[in-house]
Each structure stands twice: as C-alpha cells, then as structure tokens.
BATI-632559 format. One record per atom (N, C-alpha, C): residue number from 1; x negated, y, z negated. Coordinates in steps of 0.001 Angstrom, whole numbers. Example, Ala and Ser with C-alpha at 12.3 -4.5 7.8 and 13.67 -1.06 7.14 Angstrom:
% residues 2
SITE     i      east     north        up
SITE     1    -13190     -5690     -7800
SITE     1    -12300     -4500     -7800
SITE     1    -13200     -3300     -7800
SITE     2    -12850     -2250     -7080
SITE     2    -13670     -1060     -7140
SITE     2    -12900        30     -7870
***
This chain:
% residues 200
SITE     i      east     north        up
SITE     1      -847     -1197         0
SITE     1         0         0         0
SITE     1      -884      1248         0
SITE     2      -515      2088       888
SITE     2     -1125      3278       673
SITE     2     -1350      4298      -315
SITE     3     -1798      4779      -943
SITE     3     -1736      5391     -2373
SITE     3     -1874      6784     -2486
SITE     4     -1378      7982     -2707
SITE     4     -1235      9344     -2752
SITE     4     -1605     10166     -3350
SITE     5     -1960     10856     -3460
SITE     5     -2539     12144     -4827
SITE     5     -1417     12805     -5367
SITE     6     -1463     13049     -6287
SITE     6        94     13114     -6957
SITE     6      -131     14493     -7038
SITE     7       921     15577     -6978
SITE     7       612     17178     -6882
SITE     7       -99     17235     -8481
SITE     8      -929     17980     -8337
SITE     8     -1652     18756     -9328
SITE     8     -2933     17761     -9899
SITE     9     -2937     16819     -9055
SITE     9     -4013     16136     -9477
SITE     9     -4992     16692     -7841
SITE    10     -6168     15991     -8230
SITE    10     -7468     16627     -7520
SITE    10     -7670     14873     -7072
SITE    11     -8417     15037     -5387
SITE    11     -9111     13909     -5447
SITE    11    -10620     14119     -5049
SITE    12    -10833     13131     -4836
SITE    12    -12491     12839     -4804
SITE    12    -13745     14008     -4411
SITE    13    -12740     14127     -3340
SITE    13    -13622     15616     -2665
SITE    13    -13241     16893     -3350
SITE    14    -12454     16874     -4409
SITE    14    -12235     18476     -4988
SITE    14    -10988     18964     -4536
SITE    15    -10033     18368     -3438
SITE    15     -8830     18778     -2909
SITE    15     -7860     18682     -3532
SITE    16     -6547     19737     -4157
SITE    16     -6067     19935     -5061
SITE    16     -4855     20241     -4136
SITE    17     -3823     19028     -3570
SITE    17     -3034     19118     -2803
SITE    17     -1876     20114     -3226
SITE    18      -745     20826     -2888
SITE    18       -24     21476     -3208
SITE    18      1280     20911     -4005
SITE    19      2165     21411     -4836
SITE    19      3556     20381     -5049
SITE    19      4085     20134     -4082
SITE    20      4315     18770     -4361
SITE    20      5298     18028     -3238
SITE    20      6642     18575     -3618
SITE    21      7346     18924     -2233
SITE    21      8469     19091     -2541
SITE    21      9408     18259     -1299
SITE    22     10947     18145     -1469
SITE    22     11473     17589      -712
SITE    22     11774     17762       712
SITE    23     11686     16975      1601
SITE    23     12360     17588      3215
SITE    23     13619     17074      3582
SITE    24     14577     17891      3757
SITE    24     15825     17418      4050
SITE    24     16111     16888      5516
SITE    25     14914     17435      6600
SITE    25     15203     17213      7878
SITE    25     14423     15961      7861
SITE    26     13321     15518      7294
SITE    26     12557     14572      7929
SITE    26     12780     13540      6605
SITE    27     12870     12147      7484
SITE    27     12588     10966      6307
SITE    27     11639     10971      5177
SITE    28     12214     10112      4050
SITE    28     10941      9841      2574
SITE    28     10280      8554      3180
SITE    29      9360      8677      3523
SITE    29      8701      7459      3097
SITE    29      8359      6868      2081
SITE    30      8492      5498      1231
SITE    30      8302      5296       288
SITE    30      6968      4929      -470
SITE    31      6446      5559     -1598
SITE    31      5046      5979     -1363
SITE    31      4478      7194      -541
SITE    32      4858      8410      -195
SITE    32      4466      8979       673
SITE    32      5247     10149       545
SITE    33      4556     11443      -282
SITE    33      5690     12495      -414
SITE    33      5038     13860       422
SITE    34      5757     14044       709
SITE    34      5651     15480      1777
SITE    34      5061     16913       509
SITE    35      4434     17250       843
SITE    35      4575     18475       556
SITE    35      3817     20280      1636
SITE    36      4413     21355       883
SITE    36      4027     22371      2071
SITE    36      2678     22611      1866
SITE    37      1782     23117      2976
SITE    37       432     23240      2652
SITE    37      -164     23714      4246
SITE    38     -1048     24447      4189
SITE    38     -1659     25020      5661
SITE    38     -2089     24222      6715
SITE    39     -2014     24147      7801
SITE    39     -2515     23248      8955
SITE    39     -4029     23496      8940
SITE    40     -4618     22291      9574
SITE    40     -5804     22249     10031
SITE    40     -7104     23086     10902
SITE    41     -5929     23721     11554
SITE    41     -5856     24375     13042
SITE    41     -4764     25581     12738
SITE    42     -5278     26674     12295
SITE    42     -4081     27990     12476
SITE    42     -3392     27959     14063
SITE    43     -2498     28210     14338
SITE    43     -1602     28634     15790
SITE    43     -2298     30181     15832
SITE    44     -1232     30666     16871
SITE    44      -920     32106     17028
SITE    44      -399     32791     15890
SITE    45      -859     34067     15841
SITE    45      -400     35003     14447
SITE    45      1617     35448     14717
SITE    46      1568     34611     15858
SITE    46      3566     34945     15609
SITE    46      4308     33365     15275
SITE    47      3377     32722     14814
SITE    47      3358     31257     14671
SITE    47      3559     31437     12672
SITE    48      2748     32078     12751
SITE    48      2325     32027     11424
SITE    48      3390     31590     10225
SITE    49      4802     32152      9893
SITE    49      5681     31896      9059
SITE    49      5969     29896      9501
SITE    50      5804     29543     10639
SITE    50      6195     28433     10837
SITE    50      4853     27511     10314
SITE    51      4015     27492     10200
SITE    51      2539     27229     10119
SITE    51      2380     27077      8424
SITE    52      2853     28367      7693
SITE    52      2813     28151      6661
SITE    52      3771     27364      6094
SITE    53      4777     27089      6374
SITE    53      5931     25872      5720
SITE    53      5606     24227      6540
SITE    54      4345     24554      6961
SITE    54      4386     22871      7810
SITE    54      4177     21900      5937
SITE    55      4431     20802      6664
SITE    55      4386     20073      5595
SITE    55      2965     18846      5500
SITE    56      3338     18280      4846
SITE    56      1636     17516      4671
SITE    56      1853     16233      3380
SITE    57      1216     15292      4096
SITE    57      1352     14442      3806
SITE    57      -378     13714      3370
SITE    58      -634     12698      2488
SITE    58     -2007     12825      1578
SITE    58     -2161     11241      1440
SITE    59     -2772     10655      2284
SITE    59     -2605      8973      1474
SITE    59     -3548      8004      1462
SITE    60     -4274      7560       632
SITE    60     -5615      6345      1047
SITE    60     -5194      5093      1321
SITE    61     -5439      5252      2224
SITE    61     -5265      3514      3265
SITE    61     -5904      2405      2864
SITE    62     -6008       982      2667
SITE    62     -6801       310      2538
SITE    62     -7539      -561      3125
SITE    63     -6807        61      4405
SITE    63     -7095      -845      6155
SITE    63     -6384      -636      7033
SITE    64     -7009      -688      8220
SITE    64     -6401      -503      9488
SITE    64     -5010      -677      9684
SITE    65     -4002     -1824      9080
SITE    65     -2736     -2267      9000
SITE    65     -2093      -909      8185
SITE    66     -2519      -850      7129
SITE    66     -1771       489      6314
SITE    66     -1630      1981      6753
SITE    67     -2928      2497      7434
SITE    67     -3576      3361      8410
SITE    67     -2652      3585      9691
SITE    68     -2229      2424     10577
SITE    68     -1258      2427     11470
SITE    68        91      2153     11270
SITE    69       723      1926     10180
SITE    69      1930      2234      9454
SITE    69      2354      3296      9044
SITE    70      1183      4185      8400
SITE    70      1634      5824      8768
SITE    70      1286      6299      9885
SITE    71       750      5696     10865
SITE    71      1075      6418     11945
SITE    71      2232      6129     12518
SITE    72      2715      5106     12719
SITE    72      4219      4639     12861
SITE    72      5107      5699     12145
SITE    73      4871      5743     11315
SITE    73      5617      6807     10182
SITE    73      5993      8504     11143
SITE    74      4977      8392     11347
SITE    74      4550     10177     11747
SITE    74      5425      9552     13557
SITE    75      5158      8983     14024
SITE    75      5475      8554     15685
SITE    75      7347      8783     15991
SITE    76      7678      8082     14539
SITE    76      9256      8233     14582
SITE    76     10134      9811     15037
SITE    77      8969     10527     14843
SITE    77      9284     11860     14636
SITE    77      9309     13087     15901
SITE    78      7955     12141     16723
SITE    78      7754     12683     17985
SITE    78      8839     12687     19112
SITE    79      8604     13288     20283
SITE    79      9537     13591     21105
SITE    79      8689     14032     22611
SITE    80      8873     13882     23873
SITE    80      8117     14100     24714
SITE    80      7951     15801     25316
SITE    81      6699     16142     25042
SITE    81      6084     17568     25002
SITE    81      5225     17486     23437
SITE    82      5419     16401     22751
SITE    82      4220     16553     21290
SITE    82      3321     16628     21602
SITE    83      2378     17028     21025
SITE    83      1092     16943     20937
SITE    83       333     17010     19487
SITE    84      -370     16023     19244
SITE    84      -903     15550     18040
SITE    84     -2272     15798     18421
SITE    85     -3103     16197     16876
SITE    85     -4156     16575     16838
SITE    85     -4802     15778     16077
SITE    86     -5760     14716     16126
SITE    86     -6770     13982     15319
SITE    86     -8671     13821     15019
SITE    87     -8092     14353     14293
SITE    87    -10145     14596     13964
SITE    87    -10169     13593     12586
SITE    88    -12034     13528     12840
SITE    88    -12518     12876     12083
SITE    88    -13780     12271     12221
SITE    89    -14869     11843     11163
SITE    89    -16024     11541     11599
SITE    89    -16198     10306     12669
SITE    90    -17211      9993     13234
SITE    90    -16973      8360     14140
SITE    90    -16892      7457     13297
SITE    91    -16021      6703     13970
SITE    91    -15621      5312     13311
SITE    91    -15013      5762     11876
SITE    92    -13400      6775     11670
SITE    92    -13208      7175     10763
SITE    92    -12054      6403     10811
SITE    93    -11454      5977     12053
SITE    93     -9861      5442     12848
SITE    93     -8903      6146     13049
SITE    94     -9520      6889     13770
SITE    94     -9081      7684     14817
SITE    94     -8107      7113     15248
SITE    95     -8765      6043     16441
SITE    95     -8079      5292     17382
SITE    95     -7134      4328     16720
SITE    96     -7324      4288     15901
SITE    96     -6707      2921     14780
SITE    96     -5338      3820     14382
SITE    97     -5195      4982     14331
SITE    97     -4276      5780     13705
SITE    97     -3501      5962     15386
SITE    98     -4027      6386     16475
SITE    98     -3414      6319     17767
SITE    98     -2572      5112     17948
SITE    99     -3574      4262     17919
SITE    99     -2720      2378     17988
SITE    99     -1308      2291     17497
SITE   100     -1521      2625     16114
SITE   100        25      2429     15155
SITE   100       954      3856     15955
SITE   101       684      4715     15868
SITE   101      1377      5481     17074
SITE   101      2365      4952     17945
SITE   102      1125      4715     18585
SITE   102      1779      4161     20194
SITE   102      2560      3181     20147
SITE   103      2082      1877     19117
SITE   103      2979       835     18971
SITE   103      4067       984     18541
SITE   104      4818      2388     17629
SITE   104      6010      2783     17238
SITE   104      6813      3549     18401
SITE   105      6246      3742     19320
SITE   105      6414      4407     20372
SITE   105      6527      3071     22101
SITE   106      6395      2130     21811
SITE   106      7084      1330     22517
SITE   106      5793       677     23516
SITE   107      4569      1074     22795
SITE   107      3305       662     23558
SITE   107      3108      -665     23443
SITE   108      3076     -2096     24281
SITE   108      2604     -3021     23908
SITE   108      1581     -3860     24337
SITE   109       456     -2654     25090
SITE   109      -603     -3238     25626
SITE   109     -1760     -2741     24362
SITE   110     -3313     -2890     25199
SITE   110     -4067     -2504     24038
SITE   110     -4479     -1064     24140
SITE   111     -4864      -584     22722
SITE   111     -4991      1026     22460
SITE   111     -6135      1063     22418
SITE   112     -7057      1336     23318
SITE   112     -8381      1826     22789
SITE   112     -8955      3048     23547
SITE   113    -10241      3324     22460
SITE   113    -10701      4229     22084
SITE   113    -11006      5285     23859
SITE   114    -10573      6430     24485
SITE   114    -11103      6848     25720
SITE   114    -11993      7676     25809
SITE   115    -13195      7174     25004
SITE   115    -14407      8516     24756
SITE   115    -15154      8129     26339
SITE   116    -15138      7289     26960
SITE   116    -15752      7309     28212
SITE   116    -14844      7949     29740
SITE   117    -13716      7432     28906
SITE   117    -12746      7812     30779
SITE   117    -11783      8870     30231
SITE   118    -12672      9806     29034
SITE   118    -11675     11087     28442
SITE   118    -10173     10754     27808
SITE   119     -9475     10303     28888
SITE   119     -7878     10150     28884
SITE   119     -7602      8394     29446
SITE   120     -6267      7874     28431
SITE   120     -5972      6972     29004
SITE   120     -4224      7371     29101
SITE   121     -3468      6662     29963
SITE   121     -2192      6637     29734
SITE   121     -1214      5469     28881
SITE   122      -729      5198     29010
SITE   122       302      4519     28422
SITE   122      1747      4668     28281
SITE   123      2665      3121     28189
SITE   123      4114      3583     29201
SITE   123      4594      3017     27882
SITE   124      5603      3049     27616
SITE   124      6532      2947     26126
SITE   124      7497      3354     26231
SITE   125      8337      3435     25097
SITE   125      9647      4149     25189
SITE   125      9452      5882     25674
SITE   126      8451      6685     25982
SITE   126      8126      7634     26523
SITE   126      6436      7342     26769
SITE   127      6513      8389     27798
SITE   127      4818      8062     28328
SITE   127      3862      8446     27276
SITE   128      2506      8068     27157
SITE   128      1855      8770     26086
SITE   128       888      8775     26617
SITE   129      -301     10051     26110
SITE   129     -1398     10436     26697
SITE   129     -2636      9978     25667
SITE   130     -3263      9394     25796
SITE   130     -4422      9130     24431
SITE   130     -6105      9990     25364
SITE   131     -5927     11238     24603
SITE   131     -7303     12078     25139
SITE   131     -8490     11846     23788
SITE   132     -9754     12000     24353
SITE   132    -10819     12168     23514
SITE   132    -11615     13149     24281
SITE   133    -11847     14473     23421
SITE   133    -12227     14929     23713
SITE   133    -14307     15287     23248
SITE   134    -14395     14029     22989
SITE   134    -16094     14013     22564
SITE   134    -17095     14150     23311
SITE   135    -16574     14414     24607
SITE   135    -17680     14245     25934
SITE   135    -17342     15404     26811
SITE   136    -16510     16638     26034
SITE   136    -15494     17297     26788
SITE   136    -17057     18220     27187
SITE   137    -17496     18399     26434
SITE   137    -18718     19898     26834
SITE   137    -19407     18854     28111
SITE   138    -19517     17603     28251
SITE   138    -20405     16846     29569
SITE   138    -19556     17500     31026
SITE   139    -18149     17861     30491
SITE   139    -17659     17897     31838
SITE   139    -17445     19459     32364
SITE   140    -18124     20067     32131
SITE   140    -18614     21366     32415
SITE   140    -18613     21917     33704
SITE   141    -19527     20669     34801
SITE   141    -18989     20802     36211
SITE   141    -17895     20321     37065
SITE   142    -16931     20263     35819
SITE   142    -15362     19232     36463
SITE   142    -14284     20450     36197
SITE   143    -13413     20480     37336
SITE   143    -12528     21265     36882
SITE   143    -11287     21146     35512
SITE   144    -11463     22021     34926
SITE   144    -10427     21559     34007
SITE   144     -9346     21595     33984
SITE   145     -8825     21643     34813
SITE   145     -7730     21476     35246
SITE   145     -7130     19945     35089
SITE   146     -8200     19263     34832
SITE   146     -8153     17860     35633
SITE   146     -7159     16957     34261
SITE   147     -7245     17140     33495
SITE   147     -6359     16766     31887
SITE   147     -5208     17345     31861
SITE   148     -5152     18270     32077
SITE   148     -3640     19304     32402
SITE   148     -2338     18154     32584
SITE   149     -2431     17084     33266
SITE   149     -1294     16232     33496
SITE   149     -1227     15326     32332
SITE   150     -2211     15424     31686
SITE   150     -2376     14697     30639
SITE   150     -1603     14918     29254
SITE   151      -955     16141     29584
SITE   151      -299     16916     28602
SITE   151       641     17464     28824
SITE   152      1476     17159     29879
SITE   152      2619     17714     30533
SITE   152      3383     17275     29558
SITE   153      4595     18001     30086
SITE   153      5962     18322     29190
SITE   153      6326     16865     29315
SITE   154      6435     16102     29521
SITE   154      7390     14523     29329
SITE   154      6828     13555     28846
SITE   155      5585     13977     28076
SITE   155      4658     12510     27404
SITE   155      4528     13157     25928
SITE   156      4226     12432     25055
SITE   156      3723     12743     24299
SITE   156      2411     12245     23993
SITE   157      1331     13272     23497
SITE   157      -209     13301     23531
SITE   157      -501     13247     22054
SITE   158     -1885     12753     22466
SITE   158     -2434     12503     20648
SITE   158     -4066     12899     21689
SITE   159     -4714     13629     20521
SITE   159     -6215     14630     21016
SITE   159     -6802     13981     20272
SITE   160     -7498     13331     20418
SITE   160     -9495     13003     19128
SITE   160    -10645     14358     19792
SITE   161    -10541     14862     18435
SITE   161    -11935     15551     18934
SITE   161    -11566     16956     19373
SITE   162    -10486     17481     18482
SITE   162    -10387     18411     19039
SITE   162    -11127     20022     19183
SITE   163    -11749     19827     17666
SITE   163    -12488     20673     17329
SITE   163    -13476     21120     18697
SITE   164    -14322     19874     19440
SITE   164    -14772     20078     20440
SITE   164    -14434     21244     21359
SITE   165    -12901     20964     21675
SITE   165    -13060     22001     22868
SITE   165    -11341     21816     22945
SITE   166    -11092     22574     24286
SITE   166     -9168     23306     24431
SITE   166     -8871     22926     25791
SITE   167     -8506     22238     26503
SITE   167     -8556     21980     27738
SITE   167     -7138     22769     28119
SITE   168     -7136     22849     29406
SITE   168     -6181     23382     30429
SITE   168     -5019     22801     29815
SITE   169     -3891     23414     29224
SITE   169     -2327     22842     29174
SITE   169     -2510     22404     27566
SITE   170     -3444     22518     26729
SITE   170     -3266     22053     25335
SITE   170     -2817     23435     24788
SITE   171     -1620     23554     24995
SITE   171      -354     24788     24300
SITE   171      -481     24576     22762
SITE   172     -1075     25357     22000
SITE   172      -656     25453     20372
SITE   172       447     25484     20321
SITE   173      1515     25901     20863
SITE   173      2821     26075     20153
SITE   173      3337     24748     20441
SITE   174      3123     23498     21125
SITE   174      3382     22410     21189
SITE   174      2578     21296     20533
SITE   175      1430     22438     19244
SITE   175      1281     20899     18558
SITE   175      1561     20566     17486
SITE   176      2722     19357     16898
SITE   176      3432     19163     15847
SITE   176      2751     18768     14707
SITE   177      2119     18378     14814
SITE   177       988     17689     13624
SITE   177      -290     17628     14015
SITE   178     -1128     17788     12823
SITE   178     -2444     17763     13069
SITE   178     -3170     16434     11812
SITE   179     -3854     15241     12705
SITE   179     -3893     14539     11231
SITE   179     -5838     14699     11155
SITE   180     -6138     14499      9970
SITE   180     -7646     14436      9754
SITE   180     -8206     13099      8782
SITE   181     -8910     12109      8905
SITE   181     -8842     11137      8820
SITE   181    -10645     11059      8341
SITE   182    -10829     10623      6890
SITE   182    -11922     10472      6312
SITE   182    -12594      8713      5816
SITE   183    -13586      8687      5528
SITE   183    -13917      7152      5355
SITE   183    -14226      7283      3475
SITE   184    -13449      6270      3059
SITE   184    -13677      6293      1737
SITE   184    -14041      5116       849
SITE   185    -15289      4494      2245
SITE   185    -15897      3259      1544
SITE   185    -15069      2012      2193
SITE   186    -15857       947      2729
SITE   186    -15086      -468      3268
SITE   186    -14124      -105      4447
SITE   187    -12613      -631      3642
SITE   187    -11863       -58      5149
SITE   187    -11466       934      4477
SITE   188    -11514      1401      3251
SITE   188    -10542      2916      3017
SITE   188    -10805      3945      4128
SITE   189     -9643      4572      4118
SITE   189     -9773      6108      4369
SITE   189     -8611      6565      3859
SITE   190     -9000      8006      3679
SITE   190     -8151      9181      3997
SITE   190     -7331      9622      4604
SITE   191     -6228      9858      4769
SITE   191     -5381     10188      5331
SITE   191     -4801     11425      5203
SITE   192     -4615     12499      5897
SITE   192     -4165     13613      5959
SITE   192     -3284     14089      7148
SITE   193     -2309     14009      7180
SITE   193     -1037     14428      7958
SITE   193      -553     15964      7835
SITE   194      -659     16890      8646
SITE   194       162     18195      8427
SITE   194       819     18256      9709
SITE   195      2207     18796      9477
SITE   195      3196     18683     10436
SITE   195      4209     19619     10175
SITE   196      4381     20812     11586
SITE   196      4858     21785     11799
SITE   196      5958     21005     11523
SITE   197      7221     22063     10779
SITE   197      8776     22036     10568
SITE   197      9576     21735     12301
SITE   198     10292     20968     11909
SITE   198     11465     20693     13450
SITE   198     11908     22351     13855
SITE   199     12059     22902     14784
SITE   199     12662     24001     15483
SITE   199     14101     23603     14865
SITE   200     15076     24773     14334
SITE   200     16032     24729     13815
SITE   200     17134     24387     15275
***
C-alpha cells in the first residue's frame, strides 16, 4: 500500500506538505488524500488563481505495482487535449508511472521508455502520446515542429523531462498535472502528484 505524509508532518527531505483538505469534484482514493499546494511548473500570471488551488497528492510507493496504481488513479481523470508533466532523476519510474497510465487508459501493448525515438504513440480508449524529452537539446537541427502532433488536441500526452526544454504545441494552459517522482531506496519512491482544478 502506498503510504502518505499526513498534513503537518514533515518527510524525509524536509517537505512539510500542506492540510489536506477535501475535493468534491474529484474521487478519494483510499489511502491517498488530496490536498491544495503550488505546482511544479508555475503557468501564465492569468493562470495564477487556478494554479494556486491545484491540488496535490504525496505517497511512497513500494514498487512498481503500487507506483502504477496511482497512476491509474490520476489517468481516470484525464480527457483528450491533457497533458501531463513527469520529472525525475533516471531510473526514478518515470516510465513505470506512464505504464499504469496508459494501462487505465485502454493501452494493452508494451509502455516503454522513448528517450531514443523522443515520442511513441499509443491507441486505447483515446490516443496517447508518451514524449521524452532528454535528448530534446540533440535535436537542435530538427525542426520543431516535428512533436507538435504529438500533442494535438485529441490525445492525451504525458512529457518526461520536461524541465529540459518546451517543444512546439506544449500549451501550459493544457497541462493538468504535473507529477515528480523520487527514489527512496530499493523499489521505493516518492510520489508527488499536483493537479490543476477541473474548469467549472
């Protein structure tokens, strides 16, 4: 089971999550409490009131299986035009957090990692885009344009690596969550979910 930092407690790294409070629009997961807290990634400054009520979610995994169950979690939620943001050190599970995604999302081939061919696709109950952007500064003499479809309005996208770089068509105002994903020994990790409020 995944395990949470309870508001007002601190974990390992000094992070002193905010009170959890309730969401009436989005499901409880059990084990797993929402609370409000700043994104990863500021938007635009007319973004901002929406940015500050995103919500956030806090949980140590104990393996890949638990890891892609909240991503399942978070996938229920998506809709085609998402775009998800995932960082994290290598080999943090990244891709492992994409996988459970996609598989809630109607994917039933294999998910892996596209740090060589940038972008992969995938067909499901909506299309999905799996980008890595770790090799993005190599493609310098490629037009960038060239990912742009990769992020069109009728798929929903998940980014590794975003910090890297912004490609053609990665719209801030279309990205719903941003997750950040730490290693905390064996298979643990970290889990960190923040996720813009539904448009009323």
């Amino acid at each position: 089971m995944p395990t949470t930092t309870e508001p007002g407690s601190t974990d390992p790294d000094g992070l002193s999550p905010p009170d959890a409070v309730a969401s009436a629009d989005r499901p409880r997961s059990e084990g797993v409490r929402p609370a409000v807290a700043r994104p990863i990634h500021a938007g635009s400054a007319s973004d901002a009131e929406q940015l500050r009520q995103s919500r956030s979610i806090q949980a140590e995994t104990s393996g890949p299986q638990e890891t892609e169950a909240l991503a399942a979690r978070l996938a229920q939620r998506l809709r085609p035009g998402d775009v998800v943001l995932v960082s994290g050190e290598l080999g943090a599970g990244k891709t492992t957090f994409v996988r459970g995604a996609c598989r809630a999302l109607g994917v039933a081939g294999a998910v892996t990692s596209p740090t060589f061919t940038i972008a992969r696709r995938y067909d499901g109950a909506v299309p999905v885009s799996h980008l890595d952007l770790y090799r993005l500064g190599d493609l310098a003499d490629e037009d960038p344009a060239l990912l742009a479809d990769e992020l069109a309005a009728d798929r929903v996208a998940f980014v590794e690596w975003p910090e890297v770089g912004s490609p053609v068509g990665l719209d801030a105002e279309r990205v719903v969550a941003e997750v950040r994903l730490e290693h905390r020994g064996g298979d643990r990790r970290l889990v960190v979910v923040r996720e813009r409020p539904s448009a009323p």
